[in-house]
Structures are given as C-alpha cells and as structure tokens.
PQR file with spaces between the fields and no chain letter, atoms N, CA, C, O and H, PARSE charges and radii, in Angstrom:
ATOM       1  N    UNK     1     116.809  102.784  108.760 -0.4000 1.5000
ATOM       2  CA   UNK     1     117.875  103.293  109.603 -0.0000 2.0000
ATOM       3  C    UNK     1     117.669  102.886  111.063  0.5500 1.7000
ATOM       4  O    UNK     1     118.702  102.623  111.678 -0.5500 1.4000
ATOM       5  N    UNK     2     116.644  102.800  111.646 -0.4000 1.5000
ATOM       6  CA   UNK     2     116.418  102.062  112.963 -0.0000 2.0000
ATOM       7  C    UNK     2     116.491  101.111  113.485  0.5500 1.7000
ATOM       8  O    UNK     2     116.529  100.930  114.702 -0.5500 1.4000
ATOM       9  H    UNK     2     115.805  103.014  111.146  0.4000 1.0000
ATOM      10  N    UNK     3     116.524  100.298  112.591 -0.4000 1.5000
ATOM      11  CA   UNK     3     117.523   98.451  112.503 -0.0000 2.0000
ATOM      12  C    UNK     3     119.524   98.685  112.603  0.5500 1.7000
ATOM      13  O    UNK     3     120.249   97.722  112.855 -0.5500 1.4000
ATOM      14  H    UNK     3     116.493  100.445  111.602  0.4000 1.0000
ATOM      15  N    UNK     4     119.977   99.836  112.399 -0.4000 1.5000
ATOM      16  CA   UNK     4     121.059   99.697  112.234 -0.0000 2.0000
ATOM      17  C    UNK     4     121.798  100.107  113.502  0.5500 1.7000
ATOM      18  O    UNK     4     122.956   99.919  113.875 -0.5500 1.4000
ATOM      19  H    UNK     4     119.389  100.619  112.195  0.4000 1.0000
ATOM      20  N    UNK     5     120.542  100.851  114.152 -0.4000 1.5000
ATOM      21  CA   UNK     5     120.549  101.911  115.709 -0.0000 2.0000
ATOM      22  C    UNK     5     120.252  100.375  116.658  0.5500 1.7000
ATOM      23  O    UNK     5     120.740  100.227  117.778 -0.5500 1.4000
ATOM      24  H    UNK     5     119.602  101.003  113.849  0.4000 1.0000
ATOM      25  N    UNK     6     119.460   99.412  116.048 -0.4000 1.5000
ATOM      26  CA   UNK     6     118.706   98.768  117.255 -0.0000 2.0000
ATOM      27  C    UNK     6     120.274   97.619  117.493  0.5500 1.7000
ATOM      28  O    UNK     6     120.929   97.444  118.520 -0.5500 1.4000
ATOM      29  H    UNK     6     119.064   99.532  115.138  0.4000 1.0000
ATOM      30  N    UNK     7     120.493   96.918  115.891 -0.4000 1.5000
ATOM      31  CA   UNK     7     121.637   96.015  115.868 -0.0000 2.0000
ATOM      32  C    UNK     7     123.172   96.765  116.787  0.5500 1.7000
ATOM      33  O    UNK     7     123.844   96.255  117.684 -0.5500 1.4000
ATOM      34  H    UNK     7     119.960   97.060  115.057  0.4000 1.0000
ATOM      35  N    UNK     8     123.284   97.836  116.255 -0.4000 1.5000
ATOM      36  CA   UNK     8     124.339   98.476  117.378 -0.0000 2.0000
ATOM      37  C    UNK     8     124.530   98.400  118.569  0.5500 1.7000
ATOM      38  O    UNK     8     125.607   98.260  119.149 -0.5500 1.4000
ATOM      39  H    UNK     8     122.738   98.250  115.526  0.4000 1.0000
ATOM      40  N    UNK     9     123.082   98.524  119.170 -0.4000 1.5000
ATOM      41  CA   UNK     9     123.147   98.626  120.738 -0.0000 2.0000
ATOM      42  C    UNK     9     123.293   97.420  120.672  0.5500 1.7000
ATOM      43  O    UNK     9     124.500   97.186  120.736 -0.5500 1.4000
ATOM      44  H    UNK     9     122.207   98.638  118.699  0.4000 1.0000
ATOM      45  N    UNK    10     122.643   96.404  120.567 -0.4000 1.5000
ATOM      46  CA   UNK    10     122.867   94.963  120.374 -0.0000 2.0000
ATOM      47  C    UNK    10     124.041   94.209  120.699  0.5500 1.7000
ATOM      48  O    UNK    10     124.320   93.575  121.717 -0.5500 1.4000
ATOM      49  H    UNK    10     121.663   96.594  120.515  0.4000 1.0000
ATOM      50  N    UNK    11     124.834   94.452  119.370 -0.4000 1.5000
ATOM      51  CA   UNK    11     125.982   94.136  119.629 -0.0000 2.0000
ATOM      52  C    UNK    11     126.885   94.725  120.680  0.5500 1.7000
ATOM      53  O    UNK    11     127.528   94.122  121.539 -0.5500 1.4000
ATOM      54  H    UNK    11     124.608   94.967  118.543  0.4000 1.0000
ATOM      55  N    UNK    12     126.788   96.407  120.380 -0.4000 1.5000
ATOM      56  CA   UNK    12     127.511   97.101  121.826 -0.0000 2.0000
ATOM      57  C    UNK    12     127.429   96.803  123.182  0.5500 1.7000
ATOM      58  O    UNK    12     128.455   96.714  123.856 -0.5500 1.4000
ATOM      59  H    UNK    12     126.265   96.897  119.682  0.4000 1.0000
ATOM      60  N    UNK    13     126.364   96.646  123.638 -0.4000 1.5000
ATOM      61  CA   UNK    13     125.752   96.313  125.181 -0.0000 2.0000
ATOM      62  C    UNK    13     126.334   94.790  125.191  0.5500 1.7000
ATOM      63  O    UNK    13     127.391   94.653  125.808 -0.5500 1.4000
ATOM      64  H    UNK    13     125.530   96.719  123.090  0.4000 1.0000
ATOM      65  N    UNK    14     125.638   93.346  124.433 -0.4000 1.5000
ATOM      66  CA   UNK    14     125.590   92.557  124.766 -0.0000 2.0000
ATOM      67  C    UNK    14     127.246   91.458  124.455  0.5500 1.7000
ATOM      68  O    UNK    14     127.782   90.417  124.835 -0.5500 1.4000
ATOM      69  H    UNK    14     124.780   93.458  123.932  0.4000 1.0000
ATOM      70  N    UNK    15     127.441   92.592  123.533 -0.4000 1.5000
ATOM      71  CA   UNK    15     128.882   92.237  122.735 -0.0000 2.0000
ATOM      72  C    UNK    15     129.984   92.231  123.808  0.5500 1.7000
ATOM      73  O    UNK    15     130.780   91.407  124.259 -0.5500 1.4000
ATOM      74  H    UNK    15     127.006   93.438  123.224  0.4000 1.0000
ATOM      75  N    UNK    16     129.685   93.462  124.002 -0.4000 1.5000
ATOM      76  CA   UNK    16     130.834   94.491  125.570 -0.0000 2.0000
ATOM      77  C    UNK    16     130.856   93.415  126.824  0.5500 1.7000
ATOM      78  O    UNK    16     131.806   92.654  127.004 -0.5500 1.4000
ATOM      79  H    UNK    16     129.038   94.131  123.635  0.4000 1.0000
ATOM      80  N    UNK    17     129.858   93.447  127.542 -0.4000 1.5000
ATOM      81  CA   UNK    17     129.353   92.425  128.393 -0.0000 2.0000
ATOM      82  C    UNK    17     129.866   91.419  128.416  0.5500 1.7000
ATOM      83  O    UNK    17     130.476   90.905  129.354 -0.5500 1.4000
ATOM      84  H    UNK    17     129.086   94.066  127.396  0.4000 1.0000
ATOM      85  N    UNK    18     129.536   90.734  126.629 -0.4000 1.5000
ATOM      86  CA   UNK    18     130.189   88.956  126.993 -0.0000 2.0000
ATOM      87  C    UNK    18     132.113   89.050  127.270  0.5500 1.7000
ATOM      88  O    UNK    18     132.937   88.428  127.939 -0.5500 1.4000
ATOM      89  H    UNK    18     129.040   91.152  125.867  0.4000 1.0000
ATOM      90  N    UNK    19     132.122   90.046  126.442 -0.4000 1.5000
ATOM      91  CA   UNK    19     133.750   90.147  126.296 -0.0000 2.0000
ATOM      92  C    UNK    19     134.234   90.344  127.215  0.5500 1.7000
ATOM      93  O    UNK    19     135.357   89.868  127.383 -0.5500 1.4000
ATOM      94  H    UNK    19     131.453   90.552  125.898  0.4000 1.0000
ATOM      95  N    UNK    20     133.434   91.379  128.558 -0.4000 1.5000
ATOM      96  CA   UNK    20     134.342   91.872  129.543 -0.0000 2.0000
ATOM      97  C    UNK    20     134.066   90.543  130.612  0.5500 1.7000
ATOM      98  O    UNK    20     134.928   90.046  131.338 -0.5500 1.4000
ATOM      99  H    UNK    20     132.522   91.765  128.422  0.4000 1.0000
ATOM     100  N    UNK    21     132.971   90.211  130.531 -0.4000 1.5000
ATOM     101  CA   UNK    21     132.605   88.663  131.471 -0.0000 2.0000
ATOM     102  C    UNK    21     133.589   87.834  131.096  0.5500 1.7000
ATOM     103  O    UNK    21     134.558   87.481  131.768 -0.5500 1.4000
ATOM     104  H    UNK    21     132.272   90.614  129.942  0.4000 1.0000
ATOM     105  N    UNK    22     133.321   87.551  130.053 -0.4000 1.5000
ATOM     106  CA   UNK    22     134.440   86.116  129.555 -0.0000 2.0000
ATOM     107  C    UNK    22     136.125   86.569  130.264  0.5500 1.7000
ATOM     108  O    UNK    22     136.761   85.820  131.006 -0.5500 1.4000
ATOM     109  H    UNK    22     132.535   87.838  129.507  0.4000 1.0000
ATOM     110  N    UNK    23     136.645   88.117  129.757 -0.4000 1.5000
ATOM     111  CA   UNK    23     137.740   88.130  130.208 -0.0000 2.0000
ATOM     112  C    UNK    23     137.900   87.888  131.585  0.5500 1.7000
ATOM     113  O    UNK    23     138.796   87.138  131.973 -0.5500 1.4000
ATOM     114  H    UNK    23     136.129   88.726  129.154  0.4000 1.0000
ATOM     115  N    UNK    24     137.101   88.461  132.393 -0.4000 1.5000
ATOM     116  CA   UNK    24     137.036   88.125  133.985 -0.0000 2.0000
ATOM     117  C    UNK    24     137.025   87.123  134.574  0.5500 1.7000
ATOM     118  O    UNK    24     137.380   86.932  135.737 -0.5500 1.4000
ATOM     119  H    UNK    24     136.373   89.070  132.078  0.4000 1.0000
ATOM     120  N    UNK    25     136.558   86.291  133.719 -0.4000 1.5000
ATOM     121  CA   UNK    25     136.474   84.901  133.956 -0.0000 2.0000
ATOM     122  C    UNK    25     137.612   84.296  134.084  0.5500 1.7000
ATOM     123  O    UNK    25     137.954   83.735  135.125 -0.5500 1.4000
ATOM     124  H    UNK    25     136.269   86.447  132.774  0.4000 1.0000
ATOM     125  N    UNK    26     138.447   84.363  132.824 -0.4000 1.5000
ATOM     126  CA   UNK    26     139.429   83.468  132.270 -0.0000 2.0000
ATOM     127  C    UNK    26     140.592   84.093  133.056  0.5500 1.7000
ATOM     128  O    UNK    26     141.531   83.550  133.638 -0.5500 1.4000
ATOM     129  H    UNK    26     138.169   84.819  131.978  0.4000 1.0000
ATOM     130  N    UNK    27     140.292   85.288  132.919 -0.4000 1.5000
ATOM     131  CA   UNK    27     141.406   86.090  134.085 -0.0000 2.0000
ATOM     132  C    UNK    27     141.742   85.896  135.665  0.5500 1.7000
ATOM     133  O    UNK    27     142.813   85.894  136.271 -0.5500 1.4000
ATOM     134  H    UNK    27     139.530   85.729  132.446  0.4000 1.0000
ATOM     135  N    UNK    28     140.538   85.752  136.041 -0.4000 1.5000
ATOM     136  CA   UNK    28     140.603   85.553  137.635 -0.0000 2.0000
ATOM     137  C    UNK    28     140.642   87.346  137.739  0.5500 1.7000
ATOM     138  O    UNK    28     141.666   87.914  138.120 -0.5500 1.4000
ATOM     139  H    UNK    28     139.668   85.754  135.549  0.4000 1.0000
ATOM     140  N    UNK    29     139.639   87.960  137.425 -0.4000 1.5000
ATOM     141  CA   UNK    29     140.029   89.240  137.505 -0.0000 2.0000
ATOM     142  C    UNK    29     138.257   89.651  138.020  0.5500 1.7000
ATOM     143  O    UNK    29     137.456   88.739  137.810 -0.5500 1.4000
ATOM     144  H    UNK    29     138.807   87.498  137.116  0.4000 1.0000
ATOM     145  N    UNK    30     137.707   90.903  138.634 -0.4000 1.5000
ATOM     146  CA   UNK    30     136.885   91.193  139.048 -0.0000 2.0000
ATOM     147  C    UNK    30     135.492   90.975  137.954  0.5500 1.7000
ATOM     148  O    UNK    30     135.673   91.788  137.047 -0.5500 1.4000
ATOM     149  H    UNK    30     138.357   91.644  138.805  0.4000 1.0000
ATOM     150  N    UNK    31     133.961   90.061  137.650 -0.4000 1.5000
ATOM     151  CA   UNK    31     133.143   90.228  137.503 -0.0000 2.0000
ATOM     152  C    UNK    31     132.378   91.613  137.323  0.5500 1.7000
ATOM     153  O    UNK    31     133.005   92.579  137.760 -0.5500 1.4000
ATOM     154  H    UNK    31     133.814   89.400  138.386  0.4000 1.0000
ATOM     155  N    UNK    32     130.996   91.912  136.694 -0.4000 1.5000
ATOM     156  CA   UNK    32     130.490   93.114  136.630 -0.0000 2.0000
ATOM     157  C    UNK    32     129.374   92.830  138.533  0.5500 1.7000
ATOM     158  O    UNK    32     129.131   93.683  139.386 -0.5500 1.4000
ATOM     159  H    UNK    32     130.487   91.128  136.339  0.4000 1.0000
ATOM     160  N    UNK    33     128.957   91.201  138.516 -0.4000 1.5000
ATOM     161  CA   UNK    33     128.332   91.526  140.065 -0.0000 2.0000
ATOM     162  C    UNK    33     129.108   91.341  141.410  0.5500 1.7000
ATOM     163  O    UNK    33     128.633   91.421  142.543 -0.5500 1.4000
ATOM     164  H    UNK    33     129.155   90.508  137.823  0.4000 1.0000
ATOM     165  N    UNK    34     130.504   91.057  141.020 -0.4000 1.5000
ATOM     166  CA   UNK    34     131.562   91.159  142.216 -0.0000 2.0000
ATOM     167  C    UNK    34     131.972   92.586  142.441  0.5500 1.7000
ATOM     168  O    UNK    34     132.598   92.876  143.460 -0.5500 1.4000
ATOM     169  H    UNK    34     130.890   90.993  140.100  0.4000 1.0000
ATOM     170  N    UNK    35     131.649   93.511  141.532 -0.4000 1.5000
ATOM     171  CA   UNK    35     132.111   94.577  141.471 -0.0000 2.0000
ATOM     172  C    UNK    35     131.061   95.159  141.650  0.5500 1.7000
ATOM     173  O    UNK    35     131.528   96.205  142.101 -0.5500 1.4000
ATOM     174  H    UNK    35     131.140   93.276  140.704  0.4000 1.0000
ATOM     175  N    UNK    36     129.880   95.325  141.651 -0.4000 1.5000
ATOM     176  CA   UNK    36     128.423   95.852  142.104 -0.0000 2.0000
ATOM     177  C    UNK    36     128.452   95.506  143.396  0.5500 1.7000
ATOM     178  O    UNK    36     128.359   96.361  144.277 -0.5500 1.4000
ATOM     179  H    UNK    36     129.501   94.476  141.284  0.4000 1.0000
ATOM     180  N    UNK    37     128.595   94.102  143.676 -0.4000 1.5000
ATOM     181  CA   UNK    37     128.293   93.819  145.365 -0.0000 2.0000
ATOM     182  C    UNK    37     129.798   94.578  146.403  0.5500 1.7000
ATOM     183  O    UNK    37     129.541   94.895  147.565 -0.5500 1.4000
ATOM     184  H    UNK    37     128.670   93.408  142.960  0.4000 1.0000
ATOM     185  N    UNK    38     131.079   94.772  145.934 -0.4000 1.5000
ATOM     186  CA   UNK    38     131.945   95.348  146.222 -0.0000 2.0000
ATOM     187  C    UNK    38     131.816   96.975  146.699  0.5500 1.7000
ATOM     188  O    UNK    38     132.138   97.638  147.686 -0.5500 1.4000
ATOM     189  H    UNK    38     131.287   94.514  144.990  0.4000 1.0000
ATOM     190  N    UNK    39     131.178   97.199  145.453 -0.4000 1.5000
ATOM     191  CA   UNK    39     130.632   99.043  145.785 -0.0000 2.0000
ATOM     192  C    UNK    39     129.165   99.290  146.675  0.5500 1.7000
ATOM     193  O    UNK    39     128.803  100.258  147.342 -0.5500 1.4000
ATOM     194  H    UNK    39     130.916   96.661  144.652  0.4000 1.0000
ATOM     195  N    UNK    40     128.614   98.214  146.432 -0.4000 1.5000
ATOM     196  CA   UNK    40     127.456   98.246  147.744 -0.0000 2.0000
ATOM     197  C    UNK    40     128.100   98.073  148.727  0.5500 1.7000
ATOM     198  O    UNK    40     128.119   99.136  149.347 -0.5500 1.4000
ATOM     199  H    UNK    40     128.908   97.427  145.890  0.4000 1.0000
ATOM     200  N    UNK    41     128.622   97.357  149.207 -0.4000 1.5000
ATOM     201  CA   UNK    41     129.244   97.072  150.505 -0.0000 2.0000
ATOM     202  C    UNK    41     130.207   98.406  151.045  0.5500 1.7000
ATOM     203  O    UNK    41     130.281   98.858  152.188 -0.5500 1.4000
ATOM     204  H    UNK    41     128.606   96.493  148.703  0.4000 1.0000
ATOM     205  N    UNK    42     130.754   98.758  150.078 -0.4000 1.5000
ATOM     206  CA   UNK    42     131.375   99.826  150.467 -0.0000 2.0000
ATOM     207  C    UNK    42     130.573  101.659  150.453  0.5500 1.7000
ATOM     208  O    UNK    42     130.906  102.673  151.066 -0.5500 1.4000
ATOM     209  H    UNK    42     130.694   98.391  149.150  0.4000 1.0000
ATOM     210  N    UNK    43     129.619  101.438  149.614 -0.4000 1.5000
ATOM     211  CA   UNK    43     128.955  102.816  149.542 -0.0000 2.0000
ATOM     212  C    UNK    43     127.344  102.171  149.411  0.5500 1.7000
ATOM     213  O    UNK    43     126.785  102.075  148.318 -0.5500 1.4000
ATOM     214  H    UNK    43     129.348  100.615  149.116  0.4000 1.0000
ATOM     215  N    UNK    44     126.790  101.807  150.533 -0.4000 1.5000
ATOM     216  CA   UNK    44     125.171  101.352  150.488 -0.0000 2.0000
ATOM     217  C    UNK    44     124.301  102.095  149.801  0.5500 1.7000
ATOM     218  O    UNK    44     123.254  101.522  149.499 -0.5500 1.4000
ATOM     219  H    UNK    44     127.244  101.885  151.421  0.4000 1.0000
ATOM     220  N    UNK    45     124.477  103.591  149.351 -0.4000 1.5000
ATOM     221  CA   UNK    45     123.306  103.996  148.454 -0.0000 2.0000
ATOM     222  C    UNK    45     123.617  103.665  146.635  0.5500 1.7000
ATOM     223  O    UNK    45     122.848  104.080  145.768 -0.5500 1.4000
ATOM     224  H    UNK    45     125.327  104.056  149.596  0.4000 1.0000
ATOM     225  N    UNK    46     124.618  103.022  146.395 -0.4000 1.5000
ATOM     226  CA   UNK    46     125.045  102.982  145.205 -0.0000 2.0000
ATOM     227  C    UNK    46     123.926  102.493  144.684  0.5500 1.7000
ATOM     228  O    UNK    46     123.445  103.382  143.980 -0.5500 1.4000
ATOM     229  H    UNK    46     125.242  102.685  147.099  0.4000 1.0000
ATOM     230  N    UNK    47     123.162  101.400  144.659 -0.4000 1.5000
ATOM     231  CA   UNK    47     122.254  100.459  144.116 -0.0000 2.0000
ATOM     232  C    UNK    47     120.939  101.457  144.055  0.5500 1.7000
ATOM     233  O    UNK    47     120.094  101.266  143.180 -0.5500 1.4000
ATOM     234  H    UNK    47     123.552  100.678  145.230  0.4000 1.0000
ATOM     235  N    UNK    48     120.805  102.462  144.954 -0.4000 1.5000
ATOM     236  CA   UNK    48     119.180  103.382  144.771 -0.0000 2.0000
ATOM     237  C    UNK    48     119.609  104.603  143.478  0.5500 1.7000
ATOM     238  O    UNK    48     118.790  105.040  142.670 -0.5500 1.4000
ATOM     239  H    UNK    48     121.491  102.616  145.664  0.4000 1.0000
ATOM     240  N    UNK    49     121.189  105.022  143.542 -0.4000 1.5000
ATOM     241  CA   UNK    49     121.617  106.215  142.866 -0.0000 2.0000
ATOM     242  C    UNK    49     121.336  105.342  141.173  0.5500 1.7000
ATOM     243  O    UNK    49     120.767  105.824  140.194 -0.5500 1.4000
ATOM     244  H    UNK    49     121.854  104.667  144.199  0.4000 1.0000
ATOM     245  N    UNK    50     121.900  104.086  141.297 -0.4000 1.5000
ATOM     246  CA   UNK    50     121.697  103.693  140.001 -0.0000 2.0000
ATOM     247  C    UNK    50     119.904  103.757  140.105  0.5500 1.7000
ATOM     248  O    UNK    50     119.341  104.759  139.665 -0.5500 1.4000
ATOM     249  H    UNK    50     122.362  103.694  142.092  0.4000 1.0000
ATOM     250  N    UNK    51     119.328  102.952  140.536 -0.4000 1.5000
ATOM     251  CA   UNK    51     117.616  102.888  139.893 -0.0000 2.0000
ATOM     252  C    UNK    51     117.328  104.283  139.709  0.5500 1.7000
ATOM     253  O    UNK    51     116.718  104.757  138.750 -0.5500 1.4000
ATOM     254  H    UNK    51     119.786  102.138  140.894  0.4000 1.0000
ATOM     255  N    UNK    52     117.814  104.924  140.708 -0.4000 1.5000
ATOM     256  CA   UNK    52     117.200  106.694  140.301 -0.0000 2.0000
ATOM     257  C    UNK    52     117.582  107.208  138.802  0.5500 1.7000
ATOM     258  O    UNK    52     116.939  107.916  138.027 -0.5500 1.4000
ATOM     259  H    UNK    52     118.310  104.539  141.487  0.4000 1.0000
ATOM     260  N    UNK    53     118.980  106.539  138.662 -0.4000 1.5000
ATOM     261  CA   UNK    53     119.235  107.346  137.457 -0.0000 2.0000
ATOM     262  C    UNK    53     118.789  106.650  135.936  0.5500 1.7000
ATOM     263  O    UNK    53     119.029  107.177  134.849 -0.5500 1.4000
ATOM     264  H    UNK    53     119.502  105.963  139.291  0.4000 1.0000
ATOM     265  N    UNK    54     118.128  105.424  136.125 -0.4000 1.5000
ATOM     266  CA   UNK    54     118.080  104.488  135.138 -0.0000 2.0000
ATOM     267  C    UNK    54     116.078  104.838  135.022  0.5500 1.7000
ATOM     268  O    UNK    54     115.393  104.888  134.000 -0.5500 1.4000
ATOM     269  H    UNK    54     117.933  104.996  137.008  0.4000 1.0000
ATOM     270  N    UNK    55     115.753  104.974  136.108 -0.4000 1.5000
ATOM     271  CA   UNK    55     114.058  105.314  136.230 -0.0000 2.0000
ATOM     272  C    UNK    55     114.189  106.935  135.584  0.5500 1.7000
ATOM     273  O    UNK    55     113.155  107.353  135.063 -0.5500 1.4000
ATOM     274  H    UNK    55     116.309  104.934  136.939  0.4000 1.0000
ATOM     275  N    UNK    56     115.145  107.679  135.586 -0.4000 1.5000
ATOM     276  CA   UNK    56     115.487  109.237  135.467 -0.0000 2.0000
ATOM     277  C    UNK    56     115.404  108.900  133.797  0.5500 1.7000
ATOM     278  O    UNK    56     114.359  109.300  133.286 -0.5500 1.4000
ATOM     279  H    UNK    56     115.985  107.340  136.009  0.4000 1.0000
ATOM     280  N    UNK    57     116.105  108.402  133.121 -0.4000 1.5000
ATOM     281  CA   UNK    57     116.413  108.364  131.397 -0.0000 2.0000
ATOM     282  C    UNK    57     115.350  107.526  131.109  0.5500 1.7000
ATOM     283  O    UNK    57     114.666  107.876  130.147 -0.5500 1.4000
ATOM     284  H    UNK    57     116.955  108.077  133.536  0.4000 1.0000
ATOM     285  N    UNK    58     114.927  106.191  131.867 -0.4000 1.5000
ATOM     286  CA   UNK    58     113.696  105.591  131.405 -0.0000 2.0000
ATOM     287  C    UNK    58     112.329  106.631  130.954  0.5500 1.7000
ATOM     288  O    UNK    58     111.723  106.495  129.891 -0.5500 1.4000
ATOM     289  H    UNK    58     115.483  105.906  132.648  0.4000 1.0000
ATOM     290  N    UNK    59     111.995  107.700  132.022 -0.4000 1.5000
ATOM     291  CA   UNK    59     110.934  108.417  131.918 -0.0000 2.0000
ATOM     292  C    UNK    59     111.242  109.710  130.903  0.5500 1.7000
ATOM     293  O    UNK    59     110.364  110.214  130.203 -0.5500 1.4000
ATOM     294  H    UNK    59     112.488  107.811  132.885  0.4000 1.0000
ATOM     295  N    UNK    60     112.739  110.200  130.939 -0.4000 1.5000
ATOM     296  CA   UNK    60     113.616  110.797  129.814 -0.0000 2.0000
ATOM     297  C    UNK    60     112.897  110.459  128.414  0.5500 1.7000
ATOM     298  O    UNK    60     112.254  111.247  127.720 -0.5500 1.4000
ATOM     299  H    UNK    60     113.453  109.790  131.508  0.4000 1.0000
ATOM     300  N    UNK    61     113.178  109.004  128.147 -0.4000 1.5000
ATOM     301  CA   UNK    61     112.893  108.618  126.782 -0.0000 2.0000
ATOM     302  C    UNK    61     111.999  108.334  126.376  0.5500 1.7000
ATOM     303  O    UNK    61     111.540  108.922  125.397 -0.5500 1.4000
ATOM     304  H    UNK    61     113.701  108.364  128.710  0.4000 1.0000
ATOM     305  N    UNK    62     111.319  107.209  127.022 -0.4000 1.5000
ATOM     306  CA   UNK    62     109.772  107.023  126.901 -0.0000 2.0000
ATOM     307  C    UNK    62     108.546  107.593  127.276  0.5500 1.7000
ATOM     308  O    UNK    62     107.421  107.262  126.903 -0.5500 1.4000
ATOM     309  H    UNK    62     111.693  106.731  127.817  0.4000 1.0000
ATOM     310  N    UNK    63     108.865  108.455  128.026 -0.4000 1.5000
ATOM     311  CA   UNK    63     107.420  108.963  128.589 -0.0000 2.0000
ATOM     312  C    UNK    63     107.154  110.262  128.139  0.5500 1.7000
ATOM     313  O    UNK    63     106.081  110.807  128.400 -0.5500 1.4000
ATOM     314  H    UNK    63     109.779  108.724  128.329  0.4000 1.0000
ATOM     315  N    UNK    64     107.999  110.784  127.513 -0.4000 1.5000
ATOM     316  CA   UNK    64     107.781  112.205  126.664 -0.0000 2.0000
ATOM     317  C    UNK    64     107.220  113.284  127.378  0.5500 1.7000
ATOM     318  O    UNK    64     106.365  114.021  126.886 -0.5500 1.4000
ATOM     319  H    UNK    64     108.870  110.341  127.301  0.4000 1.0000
ATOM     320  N    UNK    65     107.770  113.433  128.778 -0.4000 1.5000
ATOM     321  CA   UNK    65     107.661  114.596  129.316 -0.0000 2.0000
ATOM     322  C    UNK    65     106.448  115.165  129.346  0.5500 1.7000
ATOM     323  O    UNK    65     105.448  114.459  129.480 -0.5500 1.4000
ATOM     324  H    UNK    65     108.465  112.835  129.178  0.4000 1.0000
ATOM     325  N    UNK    66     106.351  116.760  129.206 -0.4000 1.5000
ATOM     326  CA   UNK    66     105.551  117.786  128.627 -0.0000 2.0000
ATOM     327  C    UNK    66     105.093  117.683  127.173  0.5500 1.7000
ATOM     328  O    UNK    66     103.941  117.778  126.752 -0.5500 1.4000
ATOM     329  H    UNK    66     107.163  117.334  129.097  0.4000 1.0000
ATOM     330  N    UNK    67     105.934  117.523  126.663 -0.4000 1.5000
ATOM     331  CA   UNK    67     105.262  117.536  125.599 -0.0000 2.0000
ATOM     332  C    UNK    67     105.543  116.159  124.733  0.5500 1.7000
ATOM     333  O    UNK    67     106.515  115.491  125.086 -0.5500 1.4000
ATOM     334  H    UNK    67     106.870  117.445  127.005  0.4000 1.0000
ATOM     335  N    UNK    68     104.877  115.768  123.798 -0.4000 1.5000
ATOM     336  CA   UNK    68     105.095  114.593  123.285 -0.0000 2.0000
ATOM     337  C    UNK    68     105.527  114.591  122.128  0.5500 1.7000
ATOM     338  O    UNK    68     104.878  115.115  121.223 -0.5500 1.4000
ATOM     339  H    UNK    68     104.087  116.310  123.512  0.4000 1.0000
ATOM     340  N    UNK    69     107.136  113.790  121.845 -0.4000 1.5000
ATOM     341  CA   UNK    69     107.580  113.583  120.485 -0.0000 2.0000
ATOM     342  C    UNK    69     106.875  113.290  119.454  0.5500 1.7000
ATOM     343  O    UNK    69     106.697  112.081  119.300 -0.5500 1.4000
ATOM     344  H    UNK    69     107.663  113.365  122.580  0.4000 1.0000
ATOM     345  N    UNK    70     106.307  114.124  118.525 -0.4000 1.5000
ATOM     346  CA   UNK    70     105.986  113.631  116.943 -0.0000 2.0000
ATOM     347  C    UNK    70     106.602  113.680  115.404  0.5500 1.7000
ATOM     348  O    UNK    70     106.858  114.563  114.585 -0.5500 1.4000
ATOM     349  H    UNK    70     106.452  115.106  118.650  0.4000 1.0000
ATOM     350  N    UNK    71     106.655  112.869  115.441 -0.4000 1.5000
ATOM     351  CA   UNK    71     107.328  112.832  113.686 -0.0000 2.0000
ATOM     352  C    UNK    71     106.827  113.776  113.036  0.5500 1.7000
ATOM     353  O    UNK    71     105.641  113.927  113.330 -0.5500 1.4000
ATOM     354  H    UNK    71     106.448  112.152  116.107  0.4000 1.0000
ATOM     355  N    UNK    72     107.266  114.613  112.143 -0.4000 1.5000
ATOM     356  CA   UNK    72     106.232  115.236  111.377 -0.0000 2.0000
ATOM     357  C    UNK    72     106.407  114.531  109.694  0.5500 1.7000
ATOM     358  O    UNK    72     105.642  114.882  108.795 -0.5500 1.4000
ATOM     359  H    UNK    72     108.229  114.490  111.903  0.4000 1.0000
C-alpha cells in the first residue's frame, strides 16, 4: 500500500506542475516563479513564511516530535 501513496504524490505533485507549467507556457499566462517573484516583490516576507511553514511540516513528519511513531 505505500507504493500506491508514493506513485500518487508522484504523479500529483509532478503531474500538476508539468500541466500547469506547460499551460503557462503555451498560454502566455503567469509561470509558478513569475508568480513567486511577483508576490515577493510585493509582500517581502512571503519567501521566509513559506520556509517556516515547509521546515514546520518537515519537522511535523519526520522528526517525530515527543514522542516517536511506532508500528506496532
């Protein structure tokens, strides 16, 4: 069952991505880093709120807190 969780994100994340890139492309329509450098420019802490919140679920998931996830 963890191959079917890993292929999902897979496709979801990298699937999503090419599709919304490619359309932007072909579109003449806004990029995902024209639109990152757009909201920096306009709100300068955007880029720390993201690492905070991405270092926040990183240590969330992997680092097991207090106590540590075990299978039983």
């Amino acid at each position: 069952m963890r191959w079917v969780w890993i292929a999902w994100l897979l496709i979801a994340v990298v699937g999503g991505f090419a599709a919304l890139e490619g359309f932007a492309l072909t579109h003449d329509a806004v990029t995902l880093s024209e639109f990152v450098w757009d909201i920096s420019a306009a709100w300068p802490p955007f880029p720390f709120m993201i690492g905070f919140i991405v270092g926040f679920l990183t240590c969330h998931f992997w680092w097991g807190g207090v106590m540590g996830f075990k299978r039983r």
